[in-house]
C-alpha positions as CSV (number, residue, x, y, z in Angstrom):
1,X,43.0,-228.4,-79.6
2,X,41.5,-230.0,-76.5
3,X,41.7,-227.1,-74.4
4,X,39.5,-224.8,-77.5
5,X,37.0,-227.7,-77.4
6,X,36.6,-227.6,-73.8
7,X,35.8,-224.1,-73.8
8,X,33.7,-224.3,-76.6
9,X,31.7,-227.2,-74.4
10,X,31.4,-225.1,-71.8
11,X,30.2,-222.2,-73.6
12,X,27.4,-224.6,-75.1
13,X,26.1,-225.4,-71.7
14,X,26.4,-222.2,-70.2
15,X,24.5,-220.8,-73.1
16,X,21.8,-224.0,-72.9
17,X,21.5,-223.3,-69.2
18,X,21.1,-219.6,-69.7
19,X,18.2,-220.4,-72.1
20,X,16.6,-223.0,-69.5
21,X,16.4,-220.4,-66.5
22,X,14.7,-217.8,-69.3
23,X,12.3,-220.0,-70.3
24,X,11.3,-221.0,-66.6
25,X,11.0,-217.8,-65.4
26,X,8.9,-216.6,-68.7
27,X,6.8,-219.8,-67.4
28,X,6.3,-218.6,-63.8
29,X,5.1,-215.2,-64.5
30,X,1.9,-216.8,-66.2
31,X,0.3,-217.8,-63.4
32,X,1.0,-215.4,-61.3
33,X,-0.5,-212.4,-64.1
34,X,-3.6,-215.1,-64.5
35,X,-3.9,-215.4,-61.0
36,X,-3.9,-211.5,-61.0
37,X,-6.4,-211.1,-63.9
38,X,-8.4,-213.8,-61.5
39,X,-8.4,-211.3,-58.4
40,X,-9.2,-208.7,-60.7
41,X,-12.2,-210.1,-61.8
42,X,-13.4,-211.2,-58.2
43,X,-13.2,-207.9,-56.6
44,X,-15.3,-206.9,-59.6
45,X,-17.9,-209.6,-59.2
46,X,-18.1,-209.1,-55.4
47,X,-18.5,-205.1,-55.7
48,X,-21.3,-205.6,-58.2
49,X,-23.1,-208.2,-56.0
50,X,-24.3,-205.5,-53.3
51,X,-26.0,-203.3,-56.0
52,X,-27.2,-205.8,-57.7
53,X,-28.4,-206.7,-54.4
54,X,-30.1,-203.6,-53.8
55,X,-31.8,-203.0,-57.2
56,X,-33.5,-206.4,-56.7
57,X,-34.5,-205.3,-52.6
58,X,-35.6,-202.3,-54.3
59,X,-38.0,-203.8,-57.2
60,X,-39.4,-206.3,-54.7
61,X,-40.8,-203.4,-52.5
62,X,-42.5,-201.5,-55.4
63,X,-44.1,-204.7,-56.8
64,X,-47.7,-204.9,-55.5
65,X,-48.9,-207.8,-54.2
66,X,-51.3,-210.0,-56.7
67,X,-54.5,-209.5,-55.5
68,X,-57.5,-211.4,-58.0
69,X,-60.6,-209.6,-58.9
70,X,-62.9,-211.5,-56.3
71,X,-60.5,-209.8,-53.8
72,X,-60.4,-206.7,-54.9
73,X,-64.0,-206.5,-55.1
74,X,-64.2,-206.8,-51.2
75,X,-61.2,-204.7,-50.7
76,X,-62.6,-201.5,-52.7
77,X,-66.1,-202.4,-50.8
78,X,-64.1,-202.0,-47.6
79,X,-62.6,-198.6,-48.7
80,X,-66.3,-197.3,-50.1
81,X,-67.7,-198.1,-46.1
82,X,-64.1,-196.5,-44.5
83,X,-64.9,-193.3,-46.0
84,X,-68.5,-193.6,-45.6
85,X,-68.5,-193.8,-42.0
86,X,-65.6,-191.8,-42.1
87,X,-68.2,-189.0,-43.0
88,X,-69.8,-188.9,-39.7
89,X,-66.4,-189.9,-37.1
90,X,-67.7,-193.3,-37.2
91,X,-64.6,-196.1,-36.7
92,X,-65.1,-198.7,-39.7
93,X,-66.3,-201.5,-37.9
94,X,-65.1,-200.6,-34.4
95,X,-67.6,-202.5,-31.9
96,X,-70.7,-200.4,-31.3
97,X,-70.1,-197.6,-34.1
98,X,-67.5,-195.4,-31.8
99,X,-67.6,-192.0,-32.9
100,X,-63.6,-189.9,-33.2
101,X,-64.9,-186.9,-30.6
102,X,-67.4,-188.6,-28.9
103,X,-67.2,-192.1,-27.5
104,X,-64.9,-191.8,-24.1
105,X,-62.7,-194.0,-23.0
106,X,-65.2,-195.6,-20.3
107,X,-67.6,-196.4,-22.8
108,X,-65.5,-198.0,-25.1
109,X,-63.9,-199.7,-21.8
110,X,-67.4,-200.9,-20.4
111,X,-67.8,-202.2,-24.5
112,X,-65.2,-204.4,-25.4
113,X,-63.1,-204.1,-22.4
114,X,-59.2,-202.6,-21.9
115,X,-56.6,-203.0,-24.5
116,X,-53.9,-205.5,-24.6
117,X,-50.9,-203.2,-25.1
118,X,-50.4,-199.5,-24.9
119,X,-48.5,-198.3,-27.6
120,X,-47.4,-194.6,-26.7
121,X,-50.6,-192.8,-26.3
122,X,-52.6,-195.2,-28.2
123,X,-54.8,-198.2,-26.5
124,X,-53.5,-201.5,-28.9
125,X,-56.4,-203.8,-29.6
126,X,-54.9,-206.9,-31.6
127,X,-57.2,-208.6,-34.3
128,X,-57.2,-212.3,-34.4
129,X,-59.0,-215.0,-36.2
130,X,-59.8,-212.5,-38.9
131,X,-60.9,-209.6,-37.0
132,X,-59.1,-206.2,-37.2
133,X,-56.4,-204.8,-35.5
134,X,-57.3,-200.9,-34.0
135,X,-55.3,-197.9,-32.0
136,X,-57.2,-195.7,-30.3
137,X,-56.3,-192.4,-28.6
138,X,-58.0,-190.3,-26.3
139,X,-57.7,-186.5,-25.2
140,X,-57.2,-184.8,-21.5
141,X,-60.8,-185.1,-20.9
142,X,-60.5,-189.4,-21.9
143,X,-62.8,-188.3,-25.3
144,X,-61.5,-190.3,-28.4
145,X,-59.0,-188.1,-30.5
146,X,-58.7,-190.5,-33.0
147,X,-58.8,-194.5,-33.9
148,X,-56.5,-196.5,-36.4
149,X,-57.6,-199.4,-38.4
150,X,-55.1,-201.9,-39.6
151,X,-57.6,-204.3,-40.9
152,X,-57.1,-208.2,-40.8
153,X,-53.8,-210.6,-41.0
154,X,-56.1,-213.4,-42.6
155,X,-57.3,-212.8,-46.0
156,X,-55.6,-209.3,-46.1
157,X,-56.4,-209.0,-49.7
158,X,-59.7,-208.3,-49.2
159,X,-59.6,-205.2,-47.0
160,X,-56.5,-203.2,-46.6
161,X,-54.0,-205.3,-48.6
162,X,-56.2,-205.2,-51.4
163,X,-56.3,-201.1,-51.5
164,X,-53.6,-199.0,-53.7
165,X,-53.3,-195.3,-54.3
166,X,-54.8,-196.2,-57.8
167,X,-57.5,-197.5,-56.2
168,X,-57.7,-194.3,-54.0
169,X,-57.5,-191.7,-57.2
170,X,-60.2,-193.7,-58.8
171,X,-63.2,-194.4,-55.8
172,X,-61.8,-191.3,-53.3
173,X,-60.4,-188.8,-55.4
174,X,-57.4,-187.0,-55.1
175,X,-56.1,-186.2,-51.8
176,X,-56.1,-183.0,-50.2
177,X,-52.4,-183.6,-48.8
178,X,-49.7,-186.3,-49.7
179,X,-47.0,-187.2,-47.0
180,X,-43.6,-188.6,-47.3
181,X,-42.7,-190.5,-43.7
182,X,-39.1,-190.7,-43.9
183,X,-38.9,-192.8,-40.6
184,X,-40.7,-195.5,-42.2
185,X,-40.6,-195.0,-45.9
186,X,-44.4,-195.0,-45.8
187,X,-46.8,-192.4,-47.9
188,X,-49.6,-190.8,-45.8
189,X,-52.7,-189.6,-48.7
190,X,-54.9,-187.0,-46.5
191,X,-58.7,-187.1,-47.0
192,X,-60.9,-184.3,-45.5
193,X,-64.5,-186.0,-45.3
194,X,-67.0,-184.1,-42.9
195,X,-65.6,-183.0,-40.2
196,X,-63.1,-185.2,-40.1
197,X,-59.3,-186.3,-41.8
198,X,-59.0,-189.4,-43.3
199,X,-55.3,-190.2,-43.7
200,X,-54.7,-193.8,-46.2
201,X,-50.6,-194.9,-44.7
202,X,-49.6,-196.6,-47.9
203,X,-46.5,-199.5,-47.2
204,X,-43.3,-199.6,-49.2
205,X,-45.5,-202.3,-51.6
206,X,-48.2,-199.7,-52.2
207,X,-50.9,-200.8,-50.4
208,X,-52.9,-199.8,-47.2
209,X,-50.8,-200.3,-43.9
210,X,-53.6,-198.4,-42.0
211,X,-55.7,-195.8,-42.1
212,X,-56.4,-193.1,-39.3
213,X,-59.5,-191.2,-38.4
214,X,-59.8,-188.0,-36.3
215,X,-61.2,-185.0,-36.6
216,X,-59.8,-181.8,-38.9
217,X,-57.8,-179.3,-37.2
């Protein structure tokens, strides 16, 4: 009789610490499948991040700057005069009214003096205290070829920074030739004015970066 209740004792407890083991290890494996739902969800926040990212980067380059109705005023009285002087090879508001296949490089020299950088082939005048930048290039013979205006740093929004392709289809006209510049993910609108080519370099915000003058091929 003791012996069968001994056995039956141990058989209890063996079956209680069977029980106990089952119900620890059914305990362990919920953190580690949480923890694994966890990771799961990570990696999927993280991989969304960089396109998220990206579609943000890219919104921000196609918003165009705010630019108020006093400003754009001046800045589509700066385009009228561009392409005005444009007409007759004239560089908007380039010291003495240089002409693109005229004006030499001495004259321009003895004018306003030598450039401050050379940029490739181009003389680099820098614009401060509100005046314009400029690029100008000049043949074999040292006769201007053609001239760049990048307009002003300070108050932008009144010249260049102030100019869109809208405003371009609406005071110029549509353009004889539109550009894609993969290198700098600029848009080049061609104008044929005179004599001359007129080409509006429109920035990843849509407006003016520059514009060049020189004369039609």
């Amino acid at each position: 009789m003791v012996k069968k209740l001994f056995w039956l004792g141990s058989a209890a407890t063996l079956a209680f610490s069977l029980a106990a083991c089952s119900e620890v290890s059914s305990n362990e494996d919920v953190p580690k499948n949480h923890t694994e739902e966890q990771s799961t969800e990570t990696v999927e926040e993280t991989a969304a991040e960089p396109e998220q990212e990206k579609a943000e980067e890219n919104k921000s380059e196609m918003e165009e700057p705010v630019v108020d109705d006093e400003q754009k005023g001046m800045a589509i009285d700066t385009l009228k005069e561009i392409v005005k002087n444009a007409e007759s090879g004239i560089v908007y508001r380039f010291s003495d009214g240089f002409q693109v296949g005229k004006a030499t490089r001495d004259e321009v020299y003895a004018a306003i003096g030598e450039p401050e950088e050379q940029v490739d082939e181009f003389d680099f005048y820098h614009g401060s205290m509100g005046n314009a930048s400029y690029q100008i290039a000049y043949d074999k013979n040292n006769v201007m070829k053609e001239a760049r205006y990048f307009g002003t740093n300070v108050e932008r929004q009144t010249n260049l920074g102030g100019i869109a392709k809208k405003d371009l289809l609406e005071h110029v006209g549509e353009p004889a030739e539109e550009r894609k510049i993969p290198a700098t993910g600029e848009t080049n609108l061609v104008y044929h004015v005179g004599d001359y080519e007129l080409q509006f370099i429109l920035a990843k915000d849509g407006t003016t970066d520059h514009v060049n003058l020189l004369k039609s091929k």
